[in-house]
C-alpha positions in Angstrom: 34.0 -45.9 -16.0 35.6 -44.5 -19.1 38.0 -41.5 -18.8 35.8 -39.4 -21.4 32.6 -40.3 -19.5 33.9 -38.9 -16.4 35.0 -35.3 -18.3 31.4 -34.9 -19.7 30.7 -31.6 -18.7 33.7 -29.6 -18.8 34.6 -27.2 -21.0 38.0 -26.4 -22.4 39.9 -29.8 -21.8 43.4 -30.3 -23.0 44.1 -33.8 -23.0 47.0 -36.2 -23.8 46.7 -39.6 -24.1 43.9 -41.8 -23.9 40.8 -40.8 -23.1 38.9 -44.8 -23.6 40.8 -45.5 -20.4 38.8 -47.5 -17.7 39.1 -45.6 -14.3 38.9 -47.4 -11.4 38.4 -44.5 -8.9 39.1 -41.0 -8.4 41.3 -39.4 -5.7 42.7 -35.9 -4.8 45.2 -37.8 -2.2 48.4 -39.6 -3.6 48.5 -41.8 -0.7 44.6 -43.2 -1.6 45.7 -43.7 -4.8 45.1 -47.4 -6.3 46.1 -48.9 -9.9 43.8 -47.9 -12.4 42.6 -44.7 -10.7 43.0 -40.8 -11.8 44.6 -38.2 -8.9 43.9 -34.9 -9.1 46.2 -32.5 -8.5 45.0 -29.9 -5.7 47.3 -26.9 -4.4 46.7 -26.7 -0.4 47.2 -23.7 1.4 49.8 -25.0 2.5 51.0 -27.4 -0.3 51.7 -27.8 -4.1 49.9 -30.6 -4.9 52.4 -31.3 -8.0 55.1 -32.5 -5.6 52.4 -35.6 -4.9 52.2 -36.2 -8.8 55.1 -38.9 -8.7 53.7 -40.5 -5.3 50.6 -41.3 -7.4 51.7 -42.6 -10.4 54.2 -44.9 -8.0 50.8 -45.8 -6.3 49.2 -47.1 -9.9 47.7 -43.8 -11.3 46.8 -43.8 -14.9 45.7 -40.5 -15.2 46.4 -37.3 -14.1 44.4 -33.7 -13.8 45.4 -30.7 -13.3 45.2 -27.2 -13.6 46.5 -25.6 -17.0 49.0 -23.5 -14.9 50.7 -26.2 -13.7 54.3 -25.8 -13.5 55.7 -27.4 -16.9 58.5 -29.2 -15.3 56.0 -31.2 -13.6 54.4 -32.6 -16.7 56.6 -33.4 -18.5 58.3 -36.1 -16.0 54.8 -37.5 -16.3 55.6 -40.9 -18.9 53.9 -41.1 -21.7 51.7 -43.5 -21.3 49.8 -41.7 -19.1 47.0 -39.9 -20.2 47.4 -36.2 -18.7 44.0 -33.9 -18.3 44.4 -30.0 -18.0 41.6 -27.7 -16.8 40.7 -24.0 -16.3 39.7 -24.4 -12.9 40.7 -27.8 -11.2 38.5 -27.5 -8.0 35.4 -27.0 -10.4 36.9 -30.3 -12.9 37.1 -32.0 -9.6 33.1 -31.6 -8.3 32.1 -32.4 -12.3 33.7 -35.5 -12.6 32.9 -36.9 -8.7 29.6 -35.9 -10.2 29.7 -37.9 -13.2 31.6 -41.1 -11.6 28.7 -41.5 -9.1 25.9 -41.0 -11.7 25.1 -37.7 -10.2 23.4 -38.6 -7.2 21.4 -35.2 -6.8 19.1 -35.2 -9.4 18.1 -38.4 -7.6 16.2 -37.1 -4.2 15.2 -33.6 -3.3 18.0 -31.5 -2.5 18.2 -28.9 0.2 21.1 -26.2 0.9 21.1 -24.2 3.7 23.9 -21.8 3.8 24.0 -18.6 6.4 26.7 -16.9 8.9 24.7 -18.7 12.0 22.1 -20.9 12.1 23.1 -23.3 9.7 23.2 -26.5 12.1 19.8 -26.0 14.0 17.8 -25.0 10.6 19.0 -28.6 8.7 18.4 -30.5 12.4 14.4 -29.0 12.3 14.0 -29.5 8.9 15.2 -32.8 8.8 12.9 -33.9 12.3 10.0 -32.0 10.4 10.1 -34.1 7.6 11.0 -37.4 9.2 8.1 -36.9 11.2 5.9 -36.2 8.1 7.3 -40.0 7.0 10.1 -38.7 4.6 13.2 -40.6 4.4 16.0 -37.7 5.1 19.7 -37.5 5.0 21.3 -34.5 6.6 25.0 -33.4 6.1 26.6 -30.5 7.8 28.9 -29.6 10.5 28.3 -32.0 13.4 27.7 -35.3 11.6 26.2 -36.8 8.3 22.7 -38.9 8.8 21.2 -41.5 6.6 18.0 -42.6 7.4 17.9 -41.5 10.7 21.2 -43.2 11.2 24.6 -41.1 12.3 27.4 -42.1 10.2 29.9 -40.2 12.4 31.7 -36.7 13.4 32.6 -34.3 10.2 35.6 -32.6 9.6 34.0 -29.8 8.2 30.6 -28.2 7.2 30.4 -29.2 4.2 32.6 -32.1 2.8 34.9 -31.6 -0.4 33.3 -32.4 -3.4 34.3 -36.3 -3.9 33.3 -37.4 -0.6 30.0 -35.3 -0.6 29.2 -37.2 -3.8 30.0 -40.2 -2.7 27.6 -39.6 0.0 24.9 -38.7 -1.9 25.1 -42.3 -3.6 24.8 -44.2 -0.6 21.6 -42.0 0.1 20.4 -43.1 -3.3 21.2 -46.4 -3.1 19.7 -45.9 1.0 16.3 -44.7 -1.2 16.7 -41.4 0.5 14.0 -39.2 -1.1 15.2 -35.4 0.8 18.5 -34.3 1.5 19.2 -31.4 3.8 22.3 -29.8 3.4 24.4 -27.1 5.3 26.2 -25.1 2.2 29.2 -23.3 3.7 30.7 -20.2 2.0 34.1 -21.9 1.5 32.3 -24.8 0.0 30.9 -22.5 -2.6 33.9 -20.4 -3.1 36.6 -23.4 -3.4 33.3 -25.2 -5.9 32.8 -28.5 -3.7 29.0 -28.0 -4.3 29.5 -27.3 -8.2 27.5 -29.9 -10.0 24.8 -30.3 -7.2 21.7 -30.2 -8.4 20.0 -28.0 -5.4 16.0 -27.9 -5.0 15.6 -25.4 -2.5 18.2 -22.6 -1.1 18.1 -21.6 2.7 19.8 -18.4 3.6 19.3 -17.9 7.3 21.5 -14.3 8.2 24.7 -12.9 6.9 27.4 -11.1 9.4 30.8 -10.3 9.9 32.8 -13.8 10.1 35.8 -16.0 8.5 37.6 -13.1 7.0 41.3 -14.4 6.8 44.0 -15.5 4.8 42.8 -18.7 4.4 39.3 -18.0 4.1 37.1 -14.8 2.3 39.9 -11.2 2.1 36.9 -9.3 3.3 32.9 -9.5 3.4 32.1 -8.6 -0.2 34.1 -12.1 -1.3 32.1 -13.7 2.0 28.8 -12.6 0.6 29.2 -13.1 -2.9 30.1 -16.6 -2.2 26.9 -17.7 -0.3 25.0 -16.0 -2.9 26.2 -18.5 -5.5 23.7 -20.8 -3.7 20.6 -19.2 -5.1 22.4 -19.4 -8.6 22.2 -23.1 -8.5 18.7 -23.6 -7.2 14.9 -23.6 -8.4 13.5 -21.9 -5.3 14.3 -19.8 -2.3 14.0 -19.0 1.3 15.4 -16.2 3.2 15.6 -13.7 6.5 14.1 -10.6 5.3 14.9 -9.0 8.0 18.3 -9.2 7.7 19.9 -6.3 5.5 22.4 -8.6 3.7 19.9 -11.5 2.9 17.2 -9.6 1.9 19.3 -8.3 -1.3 19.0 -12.0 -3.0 15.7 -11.2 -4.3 17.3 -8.3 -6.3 20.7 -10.3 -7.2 18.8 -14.0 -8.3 15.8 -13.0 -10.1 15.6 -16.3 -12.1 15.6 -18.1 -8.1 12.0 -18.2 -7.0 12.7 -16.6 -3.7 9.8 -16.4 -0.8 10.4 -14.6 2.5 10.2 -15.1 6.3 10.5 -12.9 9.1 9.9 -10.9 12.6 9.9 -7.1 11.9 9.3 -6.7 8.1 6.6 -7.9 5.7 7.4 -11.8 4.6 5.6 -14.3 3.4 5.9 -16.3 5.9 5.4 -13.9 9.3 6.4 -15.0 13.0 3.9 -13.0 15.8 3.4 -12.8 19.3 7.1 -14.2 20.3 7.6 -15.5 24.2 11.0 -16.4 25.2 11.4 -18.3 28.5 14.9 -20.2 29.3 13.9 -23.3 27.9 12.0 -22.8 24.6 10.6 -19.8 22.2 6.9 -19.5 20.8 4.7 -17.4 18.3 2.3 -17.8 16.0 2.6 -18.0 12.4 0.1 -19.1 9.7 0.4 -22.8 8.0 -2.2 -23.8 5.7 -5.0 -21.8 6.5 -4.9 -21.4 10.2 -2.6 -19.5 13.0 -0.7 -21.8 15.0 1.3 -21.5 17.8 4.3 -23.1 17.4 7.1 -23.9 20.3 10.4 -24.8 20.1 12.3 -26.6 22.2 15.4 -24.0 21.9 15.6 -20.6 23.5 16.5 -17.2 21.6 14.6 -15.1 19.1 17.0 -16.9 16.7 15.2 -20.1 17.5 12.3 -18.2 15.8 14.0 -17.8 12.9 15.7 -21.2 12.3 12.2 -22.6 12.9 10.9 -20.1 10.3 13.2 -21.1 7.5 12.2 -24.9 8.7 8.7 -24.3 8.5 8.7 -22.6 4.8 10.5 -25.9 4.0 8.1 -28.1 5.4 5.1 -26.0 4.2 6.9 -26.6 0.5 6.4 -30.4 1.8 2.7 -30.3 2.4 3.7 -31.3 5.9 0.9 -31.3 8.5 0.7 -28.3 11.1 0.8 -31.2 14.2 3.8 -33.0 13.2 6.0 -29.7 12.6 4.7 -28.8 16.2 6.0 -31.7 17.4 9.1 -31.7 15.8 9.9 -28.4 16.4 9.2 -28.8 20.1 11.2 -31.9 20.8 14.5 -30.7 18.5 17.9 -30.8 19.9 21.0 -30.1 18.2 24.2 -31.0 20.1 26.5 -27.9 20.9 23.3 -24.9 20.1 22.4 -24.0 23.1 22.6 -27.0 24.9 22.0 -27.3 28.5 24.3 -29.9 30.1 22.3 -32.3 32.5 24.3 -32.8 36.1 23.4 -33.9 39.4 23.4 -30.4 40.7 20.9 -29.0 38.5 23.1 -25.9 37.6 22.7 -24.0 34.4 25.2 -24.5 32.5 24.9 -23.8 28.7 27.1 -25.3 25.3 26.8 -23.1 22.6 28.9 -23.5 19.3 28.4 -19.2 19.4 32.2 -18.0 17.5 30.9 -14.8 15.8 30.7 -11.5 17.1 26.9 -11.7 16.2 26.2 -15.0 17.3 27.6 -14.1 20.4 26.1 -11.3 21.2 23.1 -13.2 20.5 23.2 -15.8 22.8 24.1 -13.5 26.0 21.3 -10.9 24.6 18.6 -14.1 24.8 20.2 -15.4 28.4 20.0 -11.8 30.0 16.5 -12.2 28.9 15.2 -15.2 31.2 17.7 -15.2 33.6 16.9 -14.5 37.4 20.9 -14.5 38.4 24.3 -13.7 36.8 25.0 -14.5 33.0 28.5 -15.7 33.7 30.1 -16.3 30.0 32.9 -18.5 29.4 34.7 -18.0 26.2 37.9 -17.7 23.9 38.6 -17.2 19.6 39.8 -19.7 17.4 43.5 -19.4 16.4 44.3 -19.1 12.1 40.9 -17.3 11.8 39.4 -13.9 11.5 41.5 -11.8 14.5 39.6 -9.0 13.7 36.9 -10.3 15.7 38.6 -11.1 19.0 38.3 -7.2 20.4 34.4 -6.9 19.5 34.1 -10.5 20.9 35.8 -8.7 23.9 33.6 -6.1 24.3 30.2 -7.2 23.9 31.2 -10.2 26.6 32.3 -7.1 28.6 28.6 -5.1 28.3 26.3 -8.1 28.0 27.7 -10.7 30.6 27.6 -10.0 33.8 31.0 -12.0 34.7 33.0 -12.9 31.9 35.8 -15.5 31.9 38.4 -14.8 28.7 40.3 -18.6 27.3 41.6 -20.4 24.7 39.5 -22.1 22.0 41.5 -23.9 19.4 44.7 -22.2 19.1 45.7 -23.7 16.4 49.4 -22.7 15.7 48.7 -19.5 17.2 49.9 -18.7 20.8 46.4 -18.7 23.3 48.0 -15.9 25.4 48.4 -13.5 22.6 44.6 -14.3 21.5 42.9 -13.8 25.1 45.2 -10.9 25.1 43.7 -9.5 22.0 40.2 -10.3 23.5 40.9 -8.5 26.2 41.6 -4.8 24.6 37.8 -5.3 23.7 36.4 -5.8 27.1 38.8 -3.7 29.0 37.1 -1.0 26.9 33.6 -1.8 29.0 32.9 -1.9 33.0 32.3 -5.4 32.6 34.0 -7.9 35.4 36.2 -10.3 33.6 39.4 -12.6 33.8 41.4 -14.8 31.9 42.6 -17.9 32.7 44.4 -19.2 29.4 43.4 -23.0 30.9 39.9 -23.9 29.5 39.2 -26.7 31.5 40.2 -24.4 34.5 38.2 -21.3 33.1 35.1 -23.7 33.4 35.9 -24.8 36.5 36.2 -21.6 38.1 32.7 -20.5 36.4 31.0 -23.3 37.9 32.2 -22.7 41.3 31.5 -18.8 41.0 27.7 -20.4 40.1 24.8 -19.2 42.9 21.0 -20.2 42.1 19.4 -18.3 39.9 23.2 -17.6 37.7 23.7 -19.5 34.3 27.0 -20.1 32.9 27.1 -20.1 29.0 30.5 -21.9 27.6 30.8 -20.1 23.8 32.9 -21.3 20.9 33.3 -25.0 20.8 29.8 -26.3 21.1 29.6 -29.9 19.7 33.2 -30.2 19.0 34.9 -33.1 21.0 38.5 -32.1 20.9 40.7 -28.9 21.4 43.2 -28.2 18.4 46.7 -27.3 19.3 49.8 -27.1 17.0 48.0 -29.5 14.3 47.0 -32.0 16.9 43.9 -32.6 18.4 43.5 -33.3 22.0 40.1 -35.0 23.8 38.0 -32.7 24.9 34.4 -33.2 25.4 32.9 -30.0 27.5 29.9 -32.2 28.5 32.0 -34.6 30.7 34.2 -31.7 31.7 31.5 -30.3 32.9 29.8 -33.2 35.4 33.5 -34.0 36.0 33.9 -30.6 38.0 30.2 -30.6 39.1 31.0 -34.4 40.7 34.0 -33.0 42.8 32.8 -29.3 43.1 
């Protein structure tokens, strides 16, 4: 594709060279980089991505993009027969052109983002079952794994992917005939402009609470916020949690979104009634078409209500039949949302990716609810993340669990013993029985042989993730085979 195809789009190019140049791909990475293609020039957190600039062009790059800023010295070793591209805002250049080089995939199927401080995961995994069972050909992309078809093209890296390899995901989906894409739409994603360029159908915004304030994510929640709201900005229509203070402020902020409600507790368009919680599912009622129907899903927690509210406007939008988002709804399972792990023993023991305050709290409010026995919780905080957290994290283990087991998550390059320590100032504040074993695999051990009938134990943080990251490097570690692993020599 021509160099001045690709830029179509963008607004207040300075460019030197030639701009009739064939390019043969496009890559953000000087070590991907192939003769003929343009690389981008991306700063890291951690990086300058001008110190890559010479890598490339050694690597066969015959153009290069970057931000105007870009240190001077940089551009002018660049030879002059290569054609240079500056732009305002490279992140936003970068989404446009992936855009433009795959023949912007979106406009091509029905495109659905679903953005949302929980919820995110189980919301695209019902909406995609709905429709699939309505005889839709779906793709799903979001933090577990990317689907196709109904078929799994592998574990992600993050919720949503950076802007190149999103759109060169959409295009297999097109050229897979996919006619609905479900999407989880992270707030980084929107904030750093990976989504820019999509062309979004329907926006999903499930719940908004305190989470990934950092350094290397949002400075506080105003910047969090502000960046999910983008969302409705780049979509024709609109579903959100009324009953959620935050959410329910998009009708005011995107009037030009067409914006319909759902809910529990306040007026909605679409209203959820008569709600029964057991350990194993959650039912109400809630009008489709013309008739009440009692719907159950096959996840337990008022939140299940809620996900399968937001799933249900969807499918409504879809003309899908009342029997086949019964079914779905009933037989959904999403790896790592409140999971139950199977094991000869029969013991309750629960996965849940819960790594929010709110989310949390959520989970041990719902098990309290149906459970006989103890509520034994198992659970640590993510190192390089939001620390502010750890303490509430603390407490509300400390006053909802009834035996509460502080660990390490993914450390990252933090130290685990500092973090469990900083968890700790939050429970010691409650009456709550707790320890900390640093260990994970030995903090779930010891939960499972502390387990009587009657007692579940819930193991928070990780959910469907497979490894444990410590010090950059990421070490096996599947809680699902932990778990029947101790249960097998318990």
């Amino acid at each position: 594709m021509k160099l001045k195809e690709i830029l179509v789009g963008l607004d207040r190019v300075k460019a030197k060279g030639d701009l009739d140049v064939d390019i043969s791909n496009i890559s953000s990475s000087s070590k991907e980089v192939k003769q003929g293609d343009m690389f981008v020039v991306i700063n890291g957190f951690e990086s300058n991505g001008a110190e890559f600039i010479e890598e490339a062009l050694q690597n066969g790059a015959k153009v290069i993009m970057a931000q105007i800023d870009i240190n001077k010295e940089a551009i002018l070793k660049i030879p002059n027969d290569i054609t240079i591209v500056l732009v305002e805002n490279v992140r936003h250049a970068l989404a446009i052109v992936a855009c433009n080089f795959y023949n912007n995939p979106s406009r091509k199927f029905k495109l659905i983002g679903v953005t949302g401080t929980k919820g995110k995961t189980t919301t695209t995994f019902m909406i995609k079952d709905i429709l699939e069972k309505q005889g839709y050909k779906v793709g799903l992309v979001g933090t577990i794994c990317t689907y196709i078809n109904g078929k799994n093209l592998g574990d992600n890296d993050r919720t949503t992917p950076e802007s190149l390899e999103l759109q060169k995901i959409f295009s297999m989906m097109v050229e897979a005939k996919t006619e609905v894409v479900v999407m989880e739409v992270s707030s980084q994603s929107l904030k750093l402009s990976r989504v820019d360029g999509c062309d979004f159908d329907i926006g999903i915004f499930t719940n908004f609470s305190e989470d990934h304030i950092s350094e290397k994510e949002h400075p506080d929640m105003e910047d969090y916020f502000n960046s999910k709201v983008q969302l409705f900005k780049m979509c024709k229509s609109g579903f959100i949690n009324i009953d959620n203070i935050y959410t329910s402020q998009i009708l005011k902020l995107v009037p030009e979104c067409d914006i319909k409600t759902y809910g529990i507790d306040n007026p909605a368009n679409l209203l959820a009634k008569d709600i029964t919680v057991t350990n194993t599912t959650a039912d109400f009622k809630v009008k489709i078409g013309d008739r009440n129907e009692r719907i159950k899903v096959g996840i337990p927690g008022r939140f299940s209500v809620y996900n399968a509210l937001a799933a249900i406007s969807v499918a409504n939008k879809f003309n899908c039949s009342a029997d086949n988002i019964k079914e779905a709804l009933l037989n959904v399972r999403v790896p790592g949302r409140c999971e139950l792990v199977d094991n000869s023993k029969e013991l309750k023991i629960m996965i849940d990716y819960a790594h929010s305050p709110e989310s949390l709290e959520n989970i041990l409010q719902s098990a309290k609810e149906y459970t006989l026995g103890r509520v034994i919780c198992v659970f640590g905080c993510g190192g390089d993340r939001d620390a502010r957290k750890r303490p509430i994290m603390g407490e509300i283990a400390g006053k909802l669990a009834d035996y509460t087991i502080v660990t390490s998550d993914n450390p990252r390059t933090e130290n685990p013993e500092e973090i469990v320590k900083e968890i700790e100032a939050g429970i010691k504040k409650t009456k709550g029985k707790y320890e900390c074993i640093v260990d994970r695999k030995e903090a779930i051990k010891t939960a499972i042989k502390m387990e009587k009938k009657n007692d579940i134990v819930i193991i928070a943080g990780k959910g469907h993730e497979l490894t444990q990251e410590i010090n950059h490097k990421k070490y096996p570690f599947d809680e699902r085979v932990i778990v029947r692993e101790i249960i097998e020599n318990k």
